[in-house]
C-alpha positions in Angstrom: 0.0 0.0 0.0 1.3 3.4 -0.8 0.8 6.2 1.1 0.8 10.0 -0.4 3.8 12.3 1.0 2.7 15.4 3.0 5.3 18.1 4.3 2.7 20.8 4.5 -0.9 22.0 4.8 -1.1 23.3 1.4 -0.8 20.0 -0.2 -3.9 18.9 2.0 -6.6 21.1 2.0 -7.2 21.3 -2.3 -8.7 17.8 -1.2 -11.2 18.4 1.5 -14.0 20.3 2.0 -17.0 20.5 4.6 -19.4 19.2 2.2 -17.1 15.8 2.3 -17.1 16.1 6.2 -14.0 17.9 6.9 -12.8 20.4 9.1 -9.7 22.6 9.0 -9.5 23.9 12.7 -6.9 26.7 12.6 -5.4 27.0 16.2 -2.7 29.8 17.0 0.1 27.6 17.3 -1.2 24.7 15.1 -3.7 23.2 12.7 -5.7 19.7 13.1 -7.6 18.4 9.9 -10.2 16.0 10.8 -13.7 14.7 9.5 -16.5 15.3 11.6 -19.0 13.3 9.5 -19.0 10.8 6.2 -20.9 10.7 3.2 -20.4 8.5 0.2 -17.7 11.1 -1.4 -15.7 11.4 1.9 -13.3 9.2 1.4 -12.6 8.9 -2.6 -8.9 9.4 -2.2 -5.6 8.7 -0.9 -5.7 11.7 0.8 -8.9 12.1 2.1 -7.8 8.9 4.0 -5.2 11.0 5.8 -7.5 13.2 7.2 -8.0 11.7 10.6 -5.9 14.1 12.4 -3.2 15.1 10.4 -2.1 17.9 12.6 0.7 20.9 11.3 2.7 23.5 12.8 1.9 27.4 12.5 3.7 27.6 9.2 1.9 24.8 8.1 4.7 22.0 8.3 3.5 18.5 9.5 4.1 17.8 12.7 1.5 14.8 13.6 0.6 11.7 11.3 -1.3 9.3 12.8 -3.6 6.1 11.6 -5.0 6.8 8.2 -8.7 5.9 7.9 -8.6 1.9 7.6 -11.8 0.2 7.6 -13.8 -3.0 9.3 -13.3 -6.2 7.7 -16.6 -6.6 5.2 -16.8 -3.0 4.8 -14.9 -2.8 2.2 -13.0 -5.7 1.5 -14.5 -8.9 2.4 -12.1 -12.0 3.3 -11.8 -13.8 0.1 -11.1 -10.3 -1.3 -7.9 -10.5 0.6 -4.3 -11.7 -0.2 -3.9 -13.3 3.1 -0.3 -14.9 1.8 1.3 -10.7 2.2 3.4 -10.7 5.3 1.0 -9.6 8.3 0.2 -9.7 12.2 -2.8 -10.0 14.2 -3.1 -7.2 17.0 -4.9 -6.8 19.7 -7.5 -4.3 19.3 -7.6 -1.5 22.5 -10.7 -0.5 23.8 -9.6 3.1 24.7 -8.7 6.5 22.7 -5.9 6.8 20.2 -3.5 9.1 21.8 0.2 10.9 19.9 2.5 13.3 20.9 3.6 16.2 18.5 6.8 19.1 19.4 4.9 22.2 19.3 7.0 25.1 20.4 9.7 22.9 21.6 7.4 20.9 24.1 6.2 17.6 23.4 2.2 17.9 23.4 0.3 14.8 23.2 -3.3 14.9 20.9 -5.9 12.9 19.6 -7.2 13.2 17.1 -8.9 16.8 17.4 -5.8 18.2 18.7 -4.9 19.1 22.6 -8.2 17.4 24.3 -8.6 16.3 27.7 -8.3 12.7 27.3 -4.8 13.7 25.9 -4.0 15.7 28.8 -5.0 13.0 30.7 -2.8 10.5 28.9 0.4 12.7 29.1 -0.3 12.6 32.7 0.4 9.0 32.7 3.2 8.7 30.1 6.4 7.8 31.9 9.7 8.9 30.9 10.3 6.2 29.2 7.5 7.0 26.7 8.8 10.7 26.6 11.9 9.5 25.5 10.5 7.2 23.1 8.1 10.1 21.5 11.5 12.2 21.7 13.4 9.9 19.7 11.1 9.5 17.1 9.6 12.6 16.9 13.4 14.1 15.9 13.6 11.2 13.5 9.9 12.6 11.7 8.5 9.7 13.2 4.5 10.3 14.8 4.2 7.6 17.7 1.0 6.0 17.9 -0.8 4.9 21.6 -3.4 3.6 23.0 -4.3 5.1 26.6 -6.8 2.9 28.4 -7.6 3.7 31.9 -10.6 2.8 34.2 -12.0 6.0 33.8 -11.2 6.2 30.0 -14.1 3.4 29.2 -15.6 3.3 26.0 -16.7 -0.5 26.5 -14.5 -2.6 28.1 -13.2 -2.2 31.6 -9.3 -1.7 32.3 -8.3 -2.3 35.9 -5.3 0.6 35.6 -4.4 3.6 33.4 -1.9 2.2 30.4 0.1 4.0 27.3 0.8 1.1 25.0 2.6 1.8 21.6 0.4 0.6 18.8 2.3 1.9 15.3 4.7 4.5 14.3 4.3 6.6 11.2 7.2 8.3 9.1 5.2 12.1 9.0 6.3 12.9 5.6 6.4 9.3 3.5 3.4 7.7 5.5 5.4 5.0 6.1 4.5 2.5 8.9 7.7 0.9 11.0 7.7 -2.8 10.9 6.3 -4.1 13.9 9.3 -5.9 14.8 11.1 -2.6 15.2 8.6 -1.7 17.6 9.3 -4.5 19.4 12.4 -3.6 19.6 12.1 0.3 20.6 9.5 -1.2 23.2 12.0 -2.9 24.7 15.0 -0.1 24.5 13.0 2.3 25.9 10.7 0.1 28.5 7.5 0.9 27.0 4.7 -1.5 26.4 3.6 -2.7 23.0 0.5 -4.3 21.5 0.4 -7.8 21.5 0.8 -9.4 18.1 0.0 -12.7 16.8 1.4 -14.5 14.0 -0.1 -14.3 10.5 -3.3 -15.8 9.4 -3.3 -19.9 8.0 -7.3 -19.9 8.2 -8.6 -16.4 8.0 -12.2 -17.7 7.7 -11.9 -20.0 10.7 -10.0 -17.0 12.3 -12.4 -14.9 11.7 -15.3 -17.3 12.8 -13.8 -17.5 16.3 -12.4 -13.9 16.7 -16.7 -12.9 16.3 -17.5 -15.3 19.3 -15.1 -13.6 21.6 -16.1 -12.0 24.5 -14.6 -9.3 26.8 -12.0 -7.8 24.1 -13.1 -5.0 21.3 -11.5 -7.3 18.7 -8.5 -7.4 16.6 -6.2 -5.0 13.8 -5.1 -7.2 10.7 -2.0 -5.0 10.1 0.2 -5.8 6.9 3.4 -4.9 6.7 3.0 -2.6 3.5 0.7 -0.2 6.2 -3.0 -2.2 4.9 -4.8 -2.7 8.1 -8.3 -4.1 8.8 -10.4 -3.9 11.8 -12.5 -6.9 13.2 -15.0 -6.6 15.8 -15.9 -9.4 18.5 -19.7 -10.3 18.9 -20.2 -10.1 14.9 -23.6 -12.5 15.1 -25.0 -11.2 18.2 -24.3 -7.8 16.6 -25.5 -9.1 13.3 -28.9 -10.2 15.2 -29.3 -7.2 16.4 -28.4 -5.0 13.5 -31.5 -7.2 11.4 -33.4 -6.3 14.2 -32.6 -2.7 14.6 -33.0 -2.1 11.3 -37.0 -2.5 11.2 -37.0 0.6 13.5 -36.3 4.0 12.7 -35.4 4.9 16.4 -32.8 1.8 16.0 -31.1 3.1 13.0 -31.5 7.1 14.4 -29.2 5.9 17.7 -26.5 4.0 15.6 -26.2 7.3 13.4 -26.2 9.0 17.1 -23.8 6.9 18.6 -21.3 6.8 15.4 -21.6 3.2 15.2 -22.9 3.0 11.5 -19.3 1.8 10.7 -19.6 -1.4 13.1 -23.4 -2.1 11.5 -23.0 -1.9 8.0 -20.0 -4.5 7.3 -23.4 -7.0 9.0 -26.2 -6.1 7.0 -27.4 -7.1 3.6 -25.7 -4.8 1.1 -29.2 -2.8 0.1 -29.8 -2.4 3.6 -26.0 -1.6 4.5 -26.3 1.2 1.3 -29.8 2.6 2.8 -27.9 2.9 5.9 -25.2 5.1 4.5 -27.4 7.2 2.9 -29.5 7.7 5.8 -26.8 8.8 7.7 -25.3 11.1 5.1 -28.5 13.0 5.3 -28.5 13.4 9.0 -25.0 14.9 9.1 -24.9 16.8 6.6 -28.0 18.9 7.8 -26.6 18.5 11.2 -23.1 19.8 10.3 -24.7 22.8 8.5 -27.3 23.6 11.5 -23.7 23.7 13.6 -21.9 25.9 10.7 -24.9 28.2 10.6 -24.8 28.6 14.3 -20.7 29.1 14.7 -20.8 31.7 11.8 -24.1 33.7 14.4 -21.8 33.6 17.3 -19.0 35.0 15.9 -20.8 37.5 14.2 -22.8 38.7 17.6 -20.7 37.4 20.5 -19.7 40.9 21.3 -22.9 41.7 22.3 -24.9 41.6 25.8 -26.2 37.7 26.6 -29.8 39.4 26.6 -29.2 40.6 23.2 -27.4 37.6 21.6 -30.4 35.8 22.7 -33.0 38.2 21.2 -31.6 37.7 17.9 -31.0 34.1 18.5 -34.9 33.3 19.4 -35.3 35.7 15.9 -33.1 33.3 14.1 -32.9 29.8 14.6 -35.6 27.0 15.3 -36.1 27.0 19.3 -35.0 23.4 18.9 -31.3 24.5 18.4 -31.2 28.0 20.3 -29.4 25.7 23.1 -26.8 25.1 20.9 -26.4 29.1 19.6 -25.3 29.8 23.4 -23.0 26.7 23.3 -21.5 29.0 20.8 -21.8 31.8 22.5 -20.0 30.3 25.2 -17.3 29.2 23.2 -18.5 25.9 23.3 -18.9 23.4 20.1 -22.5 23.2 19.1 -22.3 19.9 17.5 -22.5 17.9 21.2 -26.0 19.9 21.5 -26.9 18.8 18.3 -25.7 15.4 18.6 -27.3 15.7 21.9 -30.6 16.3 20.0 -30.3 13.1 17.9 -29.3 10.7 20.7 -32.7 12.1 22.7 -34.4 11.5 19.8 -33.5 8.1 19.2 -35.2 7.3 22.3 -39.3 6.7 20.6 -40.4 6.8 17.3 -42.3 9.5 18.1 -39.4 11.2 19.3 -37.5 10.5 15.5 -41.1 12.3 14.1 -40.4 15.3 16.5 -37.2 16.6 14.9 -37.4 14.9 10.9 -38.1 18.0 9.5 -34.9 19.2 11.4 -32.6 16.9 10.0 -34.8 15.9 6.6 -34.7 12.1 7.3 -36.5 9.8 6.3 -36.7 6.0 7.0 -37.8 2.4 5.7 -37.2 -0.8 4.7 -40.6 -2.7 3.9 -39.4 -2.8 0.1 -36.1 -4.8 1.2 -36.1 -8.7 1.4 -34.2 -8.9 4.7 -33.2 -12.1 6.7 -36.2 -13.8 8.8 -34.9 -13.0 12.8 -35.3 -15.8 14.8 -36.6 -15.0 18.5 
């Protein structure tokens, strides 16, 4: 797999735009390029599939390279797709938030994705000096360190007993370039710090794959090639898929998987017309909801020098009561996406609920014209 070489924001941003789902957040001292939502377009390119947090200095040089967008097993590719004879490993797959450190200003800084959040605050906090000096070394090198911090109160779904950093890829900035893992073995061990767990390549990746969905207590596993292809499988893929087949009878269901951002997990499980319905469903909830959250930004920073009795005169004037919440997010300096998303997840609660805000996000749901799998009770 090649990889396109970036040394600077201006070779990015000709290929995104917000109608794709990305964001350009311009800090003072750096700039993070994300995707905030998918649509079919989103990722069409090489370097669309870079934009997951590509983060670069204030004149624009990279300084942070971290996973490109890979995808769930089925989503894409499905297993007989694969040339499971190319030199790979199976990795565990953490169950916490990605986590790498960048030199901004001369200080090491550790980010997510987004940039300087508190889960990467919190994650610094527990790096060790032997991490530090890891990230040192292979930060000067133009080298992006790549971690997984889990920690009890970190939980997305499964429980960790103690806060951990544990080194899951490294990433030449410029080339895209992933090390071999047997090199991160061996940094792991130079400089003390903990790497994930890797398992030998696949002889059976159906009967492999068969067993890895019946697991329990483990988010799954990373099918990482050594040419930088990876693959994500999740545990509990027939339970999942029973419920997905269920779900998908119920607007509510489908409404709190858009909500949740688990779309990804769902669609690689359901029928492909079903899976494509799916998509499109959930490019028409983000799109509105991303332009409800531009509208709203571009209102706040037009007004926010006015009184908080004013702002929200003019707020009440403008925007749907629905989302006047969100405008003072804004106006606090707050994002008014988490309202918005806020919005959705409440809604997903009753049908009646999803009927309550359609004409706010213009969706609209069914699958009575699809022949779908019988459920059995």
């Amino acid at each position: 797999m090649t990889f396109p070489n970036i040394e600077h924001l201006d070779q990015v941003t000709p290929h995104v735009s917000f109608d794709r789902g990305f964001v350009v957040s311009r800090r003072p001292d750096h700039t993070v390029i994300d995707y905030v939502y998918t649509v079919p377009e989103t990722f069409s390119s090489a370097m669309a599939l870079e934009c997951r947090g590509l983060k670069f200095d204030r004149d624009g040089r990279i300084i942070g390279r971290p996973f490109h967008k890979f995808f769930n097993l089925g989503e894409r590719q499905r297993i007989e797709q694969i040339d499971w004879s190319a030199p790979h490993h199976v990795l565990d797959k953490l169950d916490g938030s990605m986590v790498h450190p960048v030199r901004l200003d001369g200080a090491t800084v550790f980010m997510t994705r987004m940039g300087a959040t508190g889960q990467a605050a919190a994650a610094q906090r527990h790096a060790d000096p032997g991490l530090l000096d890891l990230a040192d070394h292979l930060l000067a090198g133009g080298i992006t360190p790549i971690f997984e911090f889990t920690a009890p109160d970190n939980r997305i779904v499964v429980a960790y007993e103690r806060p951990a950093l544990t080194l899951l890829a490294a990433r030449a900035m410029v080339s895209g370039a992933y090390l071999p893992q047997a090199e991160l073995v061996r940094l792991g061990a130079r400089f003390g710090v903990a790497v994930v767990r890797a398992g030998p390549p696949l002889a059976d990746a159906a009967a492999f794959v068969a067993r890895a969905r019946r697991e329990a207590g483990i988010e799954g596993y990373v099918l990482a090639f050594e040419d930088g292809h990876r693959l994500k499988l999740k545990t509990d893929g027939y339970v999942l898929r029973h419920r997905a087949l269920t779900g998908v009878r119920l607007e509510k269901t489908v409404l709190a998987w858009v909500a949740a951002g688990a779309v990804d997990d769902v669609v690689p499980i359901l029928p492909e017309a079903a899976a494509a319905r799916l998509l499109a469903y959930q490019a028409t909830i983000e799109t509105r909801a991303a332009a409800h959250a531009a509208d709203i930004r571009a209102f706040a920073a037009e007004h926010r020098g006015l009184p908080r009795k004013d702002y929200a005169a003019l707020a009440f004037r403008r925007f749907d009561k629905r989302l006047t919440k969100a405008a003072f997010e804004a106006y606090d300096g707050r994002d008014p996406r988490g309202v918005i998303g806020g919005l959705l997840t409440y809604a997903a609660g009753s049908e009646g609920r999803v009927e309550a805000v359609r004409d706010l996000f213009g969706m609209a749901w069914s699958v009575d014209d699809l022949a779908l799998p019988e459920i059995e009770p």
